[in-house]
N, C-alpha and C positions, 0 to 999 in steps of 0.2 A: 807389470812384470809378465813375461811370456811364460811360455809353459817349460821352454829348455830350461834344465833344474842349474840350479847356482853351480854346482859341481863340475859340470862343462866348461864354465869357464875358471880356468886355472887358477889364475891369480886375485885378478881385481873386477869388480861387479857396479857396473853404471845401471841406472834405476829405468833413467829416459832418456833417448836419445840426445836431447837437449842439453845433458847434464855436463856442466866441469868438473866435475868429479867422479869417480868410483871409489868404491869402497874397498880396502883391502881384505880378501879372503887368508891372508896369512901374512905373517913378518916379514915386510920385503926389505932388500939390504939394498944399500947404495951403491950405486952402478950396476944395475944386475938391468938387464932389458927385458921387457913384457912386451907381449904382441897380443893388443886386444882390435881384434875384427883386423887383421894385417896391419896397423897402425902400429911403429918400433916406440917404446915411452922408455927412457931413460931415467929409472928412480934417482934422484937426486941426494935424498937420503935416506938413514933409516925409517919406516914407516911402521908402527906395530900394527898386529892385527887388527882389522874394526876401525881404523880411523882411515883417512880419504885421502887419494891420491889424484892431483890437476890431470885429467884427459886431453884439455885446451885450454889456454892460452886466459886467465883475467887481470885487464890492468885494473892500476892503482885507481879507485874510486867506481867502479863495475860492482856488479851484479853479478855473485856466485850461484850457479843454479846444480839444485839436486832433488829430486822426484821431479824435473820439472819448472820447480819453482825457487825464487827465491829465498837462500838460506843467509844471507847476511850482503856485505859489501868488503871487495880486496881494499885491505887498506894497504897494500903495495901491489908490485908488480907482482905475477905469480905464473911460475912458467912450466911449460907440460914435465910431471915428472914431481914436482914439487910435495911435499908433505901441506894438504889443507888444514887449518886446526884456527890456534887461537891466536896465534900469532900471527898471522897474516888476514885473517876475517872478522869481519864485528858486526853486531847485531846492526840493523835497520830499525831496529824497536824503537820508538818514541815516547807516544801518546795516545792517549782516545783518537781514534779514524773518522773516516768518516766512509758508510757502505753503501753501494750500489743494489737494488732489487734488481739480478738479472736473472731469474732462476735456469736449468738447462732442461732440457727434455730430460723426465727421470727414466733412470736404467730399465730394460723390458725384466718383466716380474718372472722370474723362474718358477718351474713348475717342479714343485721337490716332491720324492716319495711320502706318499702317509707316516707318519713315524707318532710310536708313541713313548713315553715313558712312565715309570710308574709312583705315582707319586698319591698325595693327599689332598682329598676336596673339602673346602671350607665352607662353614656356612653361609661368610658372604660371594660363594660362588670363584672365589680366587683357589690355588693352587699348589701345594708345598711341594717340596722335596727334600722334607725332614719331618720327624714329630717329637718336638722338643719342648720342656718346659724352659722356659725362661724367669731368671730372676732380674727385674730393674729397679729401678733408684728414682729418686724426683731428686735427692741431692748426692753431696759426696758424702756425707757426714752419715749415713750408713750404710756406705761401700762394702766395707770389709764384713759389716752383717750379710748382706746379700750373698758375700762369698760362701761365710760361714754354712748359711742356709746349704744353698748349691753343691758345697762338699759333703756336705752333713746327707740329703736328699739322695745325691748321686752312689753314694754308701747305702740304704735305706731302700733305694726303690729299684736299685739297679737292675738289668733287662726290660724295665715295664714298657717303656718308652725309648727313644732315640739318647735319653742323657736328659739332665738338668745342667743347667750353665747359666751363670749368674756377667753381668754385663755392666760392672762397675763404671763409672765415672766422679771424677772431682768438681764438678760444676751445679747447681740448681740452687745456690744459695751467693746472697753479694751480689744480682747480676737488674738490671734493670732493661726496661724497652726491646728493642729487637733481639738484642743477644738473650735475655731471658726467655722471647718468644722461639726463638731458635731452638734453645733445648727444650723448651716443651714442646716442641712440633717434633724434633726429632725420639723424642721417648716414644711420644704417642704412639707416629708410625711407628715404631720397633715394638710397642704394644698388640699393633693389632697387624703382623707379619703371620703371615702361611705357613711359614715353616715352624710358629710358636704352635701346640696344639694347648698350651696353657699359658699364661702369664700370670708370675707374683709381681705387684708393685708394692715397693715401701717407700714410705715417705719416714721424715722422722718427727715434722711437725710446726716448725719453728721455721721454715727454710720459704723464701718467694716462691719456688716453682711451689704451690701448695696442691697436694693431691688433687682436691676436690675439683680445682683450677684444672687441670690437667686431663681428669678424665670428663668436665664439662664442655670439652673444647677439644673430645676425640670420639664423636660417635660412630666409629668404624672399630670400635674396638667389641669383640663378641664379649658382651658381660658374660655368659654362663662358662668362658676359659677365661676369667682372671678374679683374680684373688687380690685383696688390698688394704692395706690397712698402717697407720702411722705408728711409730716404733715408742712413740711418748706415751703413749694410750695403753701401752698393753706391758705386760707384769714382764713377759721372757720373750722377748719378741723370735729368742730363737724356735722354740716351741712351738709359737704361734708361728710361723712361716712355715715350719718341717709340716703342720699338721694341714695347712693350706695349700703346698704341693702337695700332700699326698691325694688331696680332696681332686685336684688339678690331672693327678696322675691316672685316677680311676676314671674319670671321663677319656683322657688321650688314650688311655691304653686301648679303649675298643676302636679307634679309627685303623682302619687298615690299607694298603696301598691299593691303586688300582689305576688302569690305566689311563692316560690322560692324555689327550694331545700336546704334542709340542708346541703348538700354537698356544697354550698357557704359559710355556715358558716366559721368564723375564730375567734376562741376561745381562747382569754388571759391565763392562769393559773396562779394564783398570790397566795400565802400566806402572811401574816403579825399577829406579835402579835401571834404567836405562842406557842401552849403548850402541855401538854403533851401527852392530847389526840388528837393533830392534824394528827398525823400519824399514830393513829387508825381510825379514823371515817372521818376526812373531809377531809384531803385530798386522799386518797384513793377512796373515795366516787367520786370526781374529776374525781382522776384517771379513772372512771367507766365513767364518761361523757366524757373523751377524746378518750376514746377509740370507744363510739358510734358513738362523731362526725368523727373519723379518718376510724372509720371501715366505713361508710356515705358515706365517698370521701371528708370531709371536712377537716378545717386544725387549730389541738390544738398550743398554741404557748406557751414553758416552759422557762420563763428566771431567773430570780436571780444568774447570775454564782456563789457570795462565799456562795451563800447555795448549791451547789454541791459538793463542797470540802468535800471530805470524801465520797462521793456516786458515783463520778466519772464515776465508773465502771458498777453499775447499767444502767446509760445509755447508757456509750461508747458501751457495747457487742450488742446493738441492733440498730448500726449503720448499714444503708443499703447497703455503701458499705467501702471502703478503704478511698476513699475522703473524704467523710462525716466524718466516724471517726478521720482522721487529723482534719478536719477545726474545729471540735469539739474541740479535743484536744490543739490546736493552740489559740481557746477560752478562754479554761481553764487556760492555763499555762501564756496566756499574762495577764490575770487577778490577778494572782498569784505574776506575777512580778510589776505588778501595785501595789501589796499590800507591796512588800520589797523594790522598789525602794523608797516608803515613809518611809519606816525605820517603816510598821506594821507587826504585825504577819498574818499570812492570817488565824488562828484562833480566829481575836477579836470579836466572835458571840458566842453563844445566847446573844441577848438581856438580861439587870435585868429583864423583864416584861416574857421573855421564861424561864432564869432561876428559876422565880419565880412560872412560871406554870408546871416546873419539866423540863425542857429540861437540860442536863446537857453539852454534847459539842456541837461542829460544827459539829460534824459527826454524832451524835444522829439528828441534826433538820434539817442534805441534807437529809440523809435517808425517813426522813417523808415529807421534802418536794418535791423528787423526785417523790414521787406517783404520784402526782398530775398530770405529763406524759403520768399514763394508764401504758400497754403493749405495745403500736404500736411500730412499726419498726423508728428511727430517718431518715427522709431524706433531711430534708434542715438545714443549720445552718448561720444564718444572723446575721451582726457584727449590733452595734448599727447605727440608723437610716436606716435601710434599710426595704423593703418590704417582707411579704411572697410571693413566687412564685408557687412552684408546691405544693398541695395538700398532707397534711399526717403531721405528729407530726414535730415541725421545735423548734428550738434551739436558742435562741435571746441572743445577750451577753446586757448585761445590768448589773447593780446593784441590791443588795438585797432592796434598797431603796424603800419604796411603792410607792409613787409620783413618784419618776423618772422610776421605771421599769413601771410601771402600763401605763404610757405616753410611753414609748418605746414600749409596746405592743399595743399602740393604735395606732401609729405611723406605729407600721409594719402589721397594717390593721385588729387587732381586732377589730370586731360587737359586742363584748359582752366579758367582764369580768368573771371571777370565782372567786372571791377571798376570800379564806378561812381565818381563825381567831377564835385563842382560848383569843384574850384580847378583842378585841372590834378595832372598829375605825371609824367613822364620815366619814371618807372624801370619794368621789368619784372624776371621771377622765372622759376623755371624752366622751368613749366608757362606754355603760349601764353596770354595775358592780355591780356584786351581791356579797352580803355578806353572806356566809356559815359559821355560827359557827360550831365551833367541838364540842359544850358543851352547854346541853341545859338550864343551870345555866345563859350562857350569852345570849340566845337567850331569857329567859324571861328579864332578869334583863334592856336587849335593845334592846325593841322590835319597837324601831324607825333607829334603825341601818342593822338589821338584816334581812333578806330576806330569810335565810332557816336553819334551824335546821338540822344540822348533830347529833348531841347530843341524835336523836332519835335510832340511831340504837346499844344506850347503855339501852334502854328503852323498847327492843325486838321487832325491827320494822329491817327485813335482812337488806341487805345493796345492794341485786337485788331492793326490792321494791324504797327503797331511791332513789336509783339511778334511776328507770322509775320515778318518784314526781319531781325528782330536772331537769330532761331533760324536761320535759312535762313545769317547770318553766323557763328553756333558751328559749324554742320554743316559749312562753308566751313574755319572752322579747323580743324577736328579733321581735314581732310582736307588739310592743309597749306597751308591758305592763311596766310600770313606775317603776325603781326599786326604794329602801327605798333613795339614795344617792340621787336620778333624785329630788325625791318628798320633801327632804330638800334641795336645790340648792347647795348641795355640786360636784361642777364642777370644777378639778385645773389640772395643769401639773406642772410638775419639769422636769427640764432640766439638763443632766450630766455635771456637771462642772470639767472637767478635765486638764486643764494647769494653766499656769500662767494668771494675771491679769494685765494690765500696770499701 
């Protein structure tokens, strides 16, 4: 995308030159003529906003291109002026692929200002930008304890610390083999998070995830901030928890902020509720934030695997080296098989709610949702529950799920969320997470949801300036400014539930 902002061009917005399509910048009616670059386009029909309007000419069994690249195939003819959508285009999705190592010369490394923000240093030398007690679980069967604790605590200790918040789930009992190792991989990590300056675990006793299992199989977890003990053993386990933060709280209360390089930063990327302008404005926009924190020395983290299905390749070519691109690959494809071994298509996406906001396949909404990566070169790729390690753009296998990816990315040690949205959505996660609309129709309409308007750079505001507004807002979080999610106590995880149940 150039630097001329969306707003210059009046009507409809093509991405690349290459493109069949643009995108509608507003309601166009039928018979009304656009003049995009001196070219007369004849709307055909109604078009609402956010969904795509033919520029040129695809016949029946072609190749529709947007960013560039392929978004599906014309299963008719389709002629300049045409409303693009679902009825005229269908996925190219199949099956497992097969990929090419061609990697491209990686982008020249920018050189950003020193920037700090102010946050919390750990003992094991990692970085928060909160100081929170947490309350977790090993099952579900003492959920609603954990909460109790957490409300009880947050009444009790209130200002000592950043908040007590408790982080229920229904899972850690019934569960065998991988799917039980899943949830213990994933507690652990959340155990031993940056932004916990304490952790309570309860178990209740009786359950497979078993405590002892749990914390024998997480020594990244600072024993002297957590506190633990099984709910069957002890007389009031309310009691015994309230008195176990409070022990948690006198240690975090003396940790104080202080300034940190950005280069500590480690930055989720999430999308949700996408449409049509997501992969014009917000996530790109993103993509502009990952690239400052990676060009920093800091570390973006991109997961949704089947919203990559169809953009694949966008990322694979900027694998840093031959490994990376396997373990990448290796991501991809067992994901793929996870979709047919259930007897799914691995095309069952867009959403109604992205349909609805014009997205038309799976390969139209990885395309838009791949931005949100930047340029940088791929160098780490982490299977689910695992941590980020070296520094630079890293690859999280996870689901397209909000909750469950959003908790996987705080789990592999995001400080701070990005997450884009052309619908809307309420909920937040552990880690501070900011909500970027693509469209500033939803940034008024929920402006208790919303945290940044991308929708501005359709209103002639570039998409350099955005990009310095929305960095200058991480750096603002990471230093405790409160996002819209923190300040409605919208606090959840979701857990990958992947086998069977007994």
């Amino acid at each position: 995308m150039t630097e001329t902002t969306l707003a210059q061009r009046e009507s409809i917005h093509p991405v690349d030159p290459r493109d069949h399509v643009a995108t509608a910048l507003r309601d166009l009616v039928a018979g009304e003529t656009l003049d995009l670059h001196g070219q007369a386009i004849v709307v055909s029909s109604d078009i609402p906003k956010g969904h795509k309007i033919a520029i040129r000419v695809a016949s029946a069994g072609s190749d529709v291109l947007k960013y560039g690249w392929p978004i599906g195939r014309a299963v008719v003819d389709i002629a300049v002026g045409d409303h693009v959508h679902v009825h005229n285009v269908h996925t190219r999705l199949e099956g497992v692929e097969g990929y090419s190592f061609a990697p491209t010369a990686p982008e020249p490394h920018a050189d950003v200002p020193a920037r700090t923000f102010e946050g919390y240093r750990r003992k094991n030398g990692r970085a928060g930008t909160r100081n929170e007690i947490w309350v977790l679980c090993t099952v579900g069967c003492v959920a609603n304890t954990a909460r109790r604790i957490a409300e009880k605590a947050n009444q009790r200790f209130a200002g000592r610390v950043d908040g007590v918040f408790a982080f229920p789930h229904p899972f850690g009992c019934s569960q065998l083999g991988d799917d039980l190792s899943h949830t213990r991989k994933l507690i652990a990590a959340l155990a031993s998070h940056p932004n916990a300056g304490g952790v309570l675990l309860l178990g209740l006793g009786c359950e497979n995830n078993q405590l002892k299992a749990l914390l024998d199989n997480a020594p990244e977890i600072d024993r002297d901030r957590l506190k633990s003990f099984t709910t069957q053993m002890v007389e009031d386990e309310l009691e015994d928890g309230l008195a176990a933060v409070e022990a948690l709280v006198e240690l975090a209360e003396q940790d104080k902020r202080e300034p940190i390089p950005v280069s500590e930063l480690v930055v989720g990327l999430k999308c949700g509720g996408s449409d049509g302008f997501s992969g014009v404005t917000a996530n790109p926009l993103v993509g502009r934030i990952a690239d400052k924190v990676a060009d920093a020395g800091g570390t973006p983290v991109l997961t949704e695997i089947p919203e990559v299905f169809g953009a694949e390749n966008v990322l694979l070519q900027r694998a840093a080296s031959r490994e990376i691109f396997d373990q990448a690959v290796a991501v991809i494809d067992d994901f793929k098989r996870y979709f047919i071994d259930n007897n799914q298509p691995i095309y069952e996406n867009p959403s109604p709610g992205n349909i609805a906001g014009g997205i038309t396949t799976l390969e139209e909404k990885s395309l838009g949702a791949v931005q949100k990566g930047g340029r940088a070169q791929l160098v780490e790729v982490l299977r689910y529950g695992e941590k980020v390690g070296p520094h630079g753009l890293t690859f999280l296998e996870a689901p397209g799920n909000d909750a469950v990816s959003s908790t996987a990315l705080t789990a592999a040690g995001a400080t701070v969320i990005l997450f884009t949205t052309g619908r809307g959505t309420p909920l937040g996660f552990p880690a501070p997470t900011l909500k970027i609309a693509s469209n500033s129709g939803l940034a008024q309409r929920k402006p208790g949801w919303i945290d940044f308007d991308a929708g501005q750079v359709l209103e002639g505001v570039s998409m350099d300036d955005a990009a310095d507004r929305l960095m200058d807002l991480v750096v603002d979080t990471a230093s405790g400014k409160a996002t819209k999610a923190e300040l409605n106590g919208e606090r959840e995880i979701a857990i990958w539930k992947s086998g069977v149940t007994l």
